[in-house]
Backbone as CSV, one residue per row, in Angstrom:
resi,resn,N_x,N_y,N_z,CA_x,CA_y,CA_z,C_x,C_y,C_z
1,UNK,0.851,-1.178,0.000,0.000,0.000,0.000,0.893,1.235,0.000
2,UNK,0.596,2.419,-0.684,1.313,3.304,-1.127,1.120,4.179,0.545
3,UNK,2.087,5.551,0.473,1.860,6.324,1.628,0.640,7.207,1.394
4,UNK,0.148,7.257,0.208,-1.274,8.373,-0.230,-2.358,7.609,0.038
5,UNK,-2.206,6.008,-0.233,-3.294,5.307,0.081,-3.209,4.652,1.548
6,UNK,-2.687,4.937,2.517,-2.603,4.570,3.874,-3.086,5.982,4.454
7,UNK,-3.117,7.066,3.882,-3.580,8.181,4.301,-4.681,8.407,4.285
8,UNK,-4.871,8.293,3.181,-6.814,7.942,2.784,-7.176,7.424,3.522
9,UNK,-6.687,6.099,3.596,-7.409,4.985,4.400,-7.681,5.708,6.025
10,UNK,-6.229,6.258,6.259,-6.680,6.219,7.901,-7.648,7.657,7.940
11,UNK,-7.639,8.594,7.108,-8.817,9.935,7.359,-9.702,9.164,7.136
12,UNK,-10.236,8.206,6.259,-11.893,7.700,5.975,-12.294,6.536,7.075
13,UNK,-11.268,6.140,7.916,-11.489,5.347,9.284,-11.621,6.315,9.993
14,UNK,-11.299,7.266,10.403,-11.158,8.485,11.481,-12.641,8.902,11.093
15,UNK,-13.052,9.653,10.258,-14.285,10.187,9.379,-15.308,9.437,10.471
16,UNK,-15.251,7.845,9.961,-16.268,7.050,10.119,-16.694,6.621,11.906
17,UNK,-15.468,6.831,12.371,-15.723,6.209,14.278,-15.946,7.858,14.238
18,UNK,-15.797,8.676,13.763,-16.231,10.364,14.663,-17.435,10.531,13.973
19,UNK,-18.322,9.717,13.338,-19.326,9.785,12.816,-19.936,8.939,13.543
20,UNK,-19.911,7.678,14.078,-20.599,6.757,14.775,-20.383,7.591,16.298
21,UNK,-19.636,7.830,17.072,-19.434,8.934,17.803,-20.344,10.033,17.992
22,UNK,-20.340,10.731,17.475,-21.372,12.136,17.238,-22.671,11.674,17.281
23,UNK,-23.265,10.376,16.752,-24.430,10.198,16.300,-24.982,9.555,17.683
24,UNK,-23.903,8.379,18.082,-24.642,7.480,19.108,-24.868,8.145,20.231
25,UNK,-23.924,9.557,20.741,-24.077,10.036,22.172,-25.253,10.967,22.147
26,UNK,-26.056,11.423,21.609,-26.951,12.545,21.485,-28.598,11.786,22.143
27,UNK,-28.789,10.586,21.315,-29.981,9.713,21.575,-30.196,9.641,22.271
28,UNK,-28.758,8.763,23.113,-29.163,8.198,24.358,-28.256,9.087,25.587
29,UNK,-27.934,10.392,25.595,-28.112,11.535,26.358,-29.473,12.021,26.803
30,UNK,-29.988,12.473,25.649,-31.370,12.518,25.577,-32.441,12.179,26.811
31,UNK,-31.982,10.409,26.313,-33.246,9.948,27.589,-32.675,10.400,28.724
32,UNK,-31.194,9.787,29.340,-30.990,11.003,30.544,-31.614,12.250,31.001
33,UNK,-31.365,12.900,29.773,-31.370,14.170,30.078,-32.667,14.182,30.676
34,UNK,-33.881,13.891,29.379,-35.144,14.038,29.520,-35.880,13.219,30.987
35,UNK,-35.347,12.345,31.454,-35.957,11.773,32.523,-36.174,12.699,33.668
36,UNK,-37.449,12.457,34.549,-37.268,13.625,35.024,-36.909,13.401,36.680
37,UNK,-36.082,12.565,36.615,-35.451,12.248,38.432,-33.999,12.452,37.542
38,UNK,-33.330,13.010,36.437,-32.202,12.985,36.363,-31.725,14.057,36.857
39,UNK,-30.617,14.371,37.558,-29.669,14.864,37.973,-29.517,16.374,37.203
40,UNK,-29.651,17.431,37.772,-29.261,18.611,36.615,-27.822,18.674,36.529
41,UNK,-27.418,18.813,37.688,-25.404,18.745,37.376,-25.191,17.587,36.740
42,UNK,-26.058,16.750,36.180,-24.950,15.809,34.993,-25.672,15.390,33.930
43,UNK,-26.242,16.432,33.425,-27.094,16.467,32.296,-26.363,16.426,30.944
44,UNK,-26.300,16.236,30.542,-24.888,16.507,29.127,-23.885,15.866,29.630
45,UNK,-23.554,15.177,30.612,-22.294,14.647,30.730,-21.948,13.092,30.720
46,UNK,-21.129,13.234,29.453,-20.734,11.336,29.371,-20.564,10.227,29.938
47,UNK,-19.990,11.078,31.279,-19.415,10.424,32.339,-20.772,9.496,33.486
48,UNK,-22.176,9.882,32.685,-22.850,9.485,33.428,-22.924,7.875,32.566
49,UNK,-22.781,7.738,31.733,-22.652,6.332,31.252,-21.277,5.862,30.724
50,UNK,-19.856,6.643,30.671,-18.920,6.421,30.466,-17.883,6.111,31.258
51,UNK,-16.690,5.713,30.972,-15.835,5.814,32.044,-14.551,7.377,31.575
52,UNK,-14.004,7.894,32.061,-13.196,9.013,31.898,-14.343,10.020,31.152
53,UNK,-13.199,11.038,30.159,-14.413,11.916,29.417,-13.885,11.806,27.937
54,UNK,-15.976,12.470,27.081,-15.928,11.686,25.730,-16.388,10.552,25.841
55,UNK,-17.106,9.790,26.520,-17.355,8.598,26.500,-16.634,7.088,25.830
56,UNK,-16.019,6.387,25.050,-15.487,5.601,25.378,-15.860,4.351,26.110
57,UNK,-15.130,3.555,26.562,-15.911,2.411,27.635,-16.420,2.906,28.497
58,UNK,-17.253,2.061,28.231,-19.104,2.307,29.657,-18.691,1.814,30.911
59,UNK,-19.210,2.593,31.759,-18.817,2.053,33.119,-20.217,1.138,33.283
60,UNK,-20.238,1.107,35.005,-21.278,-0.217,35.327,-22.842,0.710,35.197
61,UNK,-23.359,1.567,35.272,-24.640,2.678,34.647,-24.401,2.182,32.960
62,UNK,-23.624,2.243,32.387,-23.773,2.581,31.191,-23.994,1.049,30.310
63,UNK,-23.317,0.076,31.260,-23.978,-1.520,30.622,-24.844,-1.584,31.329
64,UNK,-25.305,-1.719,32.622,-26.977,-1.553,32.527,-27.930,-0.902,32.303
65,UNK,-28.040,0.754,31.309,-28.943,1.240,30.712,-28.955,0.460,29.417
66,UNK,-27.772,-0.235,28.634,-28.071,-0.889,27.556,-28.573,-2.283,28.133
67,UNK,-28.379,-2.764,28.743,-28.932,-4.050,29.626,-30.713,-3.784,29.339
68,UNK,-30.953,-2.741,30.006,-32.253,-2.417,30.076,-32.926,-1.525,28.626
69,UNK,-32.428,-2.130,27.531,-32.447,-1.697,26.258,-32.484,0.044,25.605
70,UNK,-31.747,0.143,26.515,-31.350,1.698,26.477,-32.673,2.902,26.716
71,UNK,-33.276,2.133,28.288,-34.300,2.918,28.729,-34.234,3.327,30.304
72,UNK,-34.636,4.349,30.512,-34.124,4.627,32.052,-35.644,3.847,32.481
73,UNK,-35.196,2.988,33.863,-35.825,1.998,33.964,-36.527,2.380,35.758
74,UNK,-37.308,1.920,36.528,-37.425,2.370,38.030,-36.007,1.576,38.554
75,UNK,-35.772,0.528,38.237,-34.486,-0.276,38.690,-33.404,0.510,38.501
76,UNK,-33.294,0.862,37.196,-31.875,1.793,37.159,-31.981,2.755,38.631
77,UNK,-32.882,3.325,37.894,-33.465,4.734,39.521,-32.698,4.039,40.915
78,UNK,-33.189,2.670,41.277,-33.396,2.728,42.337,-31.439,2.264,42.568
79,UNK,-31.138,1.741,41.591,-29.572,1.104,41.245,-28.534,1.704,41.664
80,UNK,-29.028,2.626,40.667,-27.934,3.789,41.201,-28.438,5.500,41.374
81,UNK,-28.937,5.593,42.733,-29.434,6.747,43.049,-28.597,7.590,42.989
82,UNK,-26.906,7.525,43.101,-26.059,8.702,42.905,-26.452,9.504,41.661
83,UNK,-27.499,9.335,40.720,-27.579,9.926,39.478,-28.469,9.915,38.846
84,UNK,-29.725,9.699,40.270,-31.259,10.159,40.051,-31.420,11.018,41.059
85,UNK,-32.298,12.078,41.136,-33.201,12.370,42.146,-34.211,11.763,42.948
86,UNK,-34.600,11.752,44.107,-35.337,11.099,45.072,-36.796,11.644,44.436
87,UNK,-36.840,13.338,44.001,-38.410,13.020,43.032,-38.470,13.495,42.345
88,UNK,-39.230,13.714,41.307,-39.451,14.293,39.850,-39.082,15.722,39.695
89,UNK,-38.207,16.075,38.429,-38.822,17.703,38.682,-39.770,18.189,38.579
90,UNK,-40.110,19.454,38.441,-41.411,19.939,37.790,-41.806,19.985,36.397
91,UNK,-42.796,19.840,35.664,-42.677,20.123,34.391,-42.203,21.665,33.816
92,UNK,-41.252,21.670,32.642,-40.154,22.882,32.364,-41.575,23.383,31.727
């Protein structure tokens, strides 16, 4: 393989994981976000289903919201309360 075509190659691999990237964290932020015992200080933040920051490998929240087919569940709630509220907010 030439050095022009190893270049290609690695921008159109790069392209493609910062495209699967961008797309997959927004969805399922979302339901976080939107739930309404979630946490306001960690609303937007990866770290609520990731491990470090940018998300990356899932910590133990982040294989059991996909466990629970990527739905905030009363179990999750009750699982891990560090990153629910005890009650609803109000409607915004």
């Amino acid at each position: 393989m030439t050095k022009k075509r190893l270049k290609v190659s690695v921008a159109i691999l790069f392209m493609v994981v910062s495209c699967i990237v961008v797309f997959a964290k927004p969805a399922y932020m979302d339901r976080y976000d939107s739930d309404p015992y979630s946490k306001a200080e960690l609303r937007g933040k990866c770290t609520v289903c990731h491990q470090g920051r940018g998300g990356g490998e899932r910590n133990d929240f982040g294989d059991a919201f996909e466990n629970a087919g990527y739905r905030i569940t009363p179990k999750l709630r009750k699982d891990y309360p560090d990153l629910f509220e005890t009650k609803p907010r109000s409607p915004e």
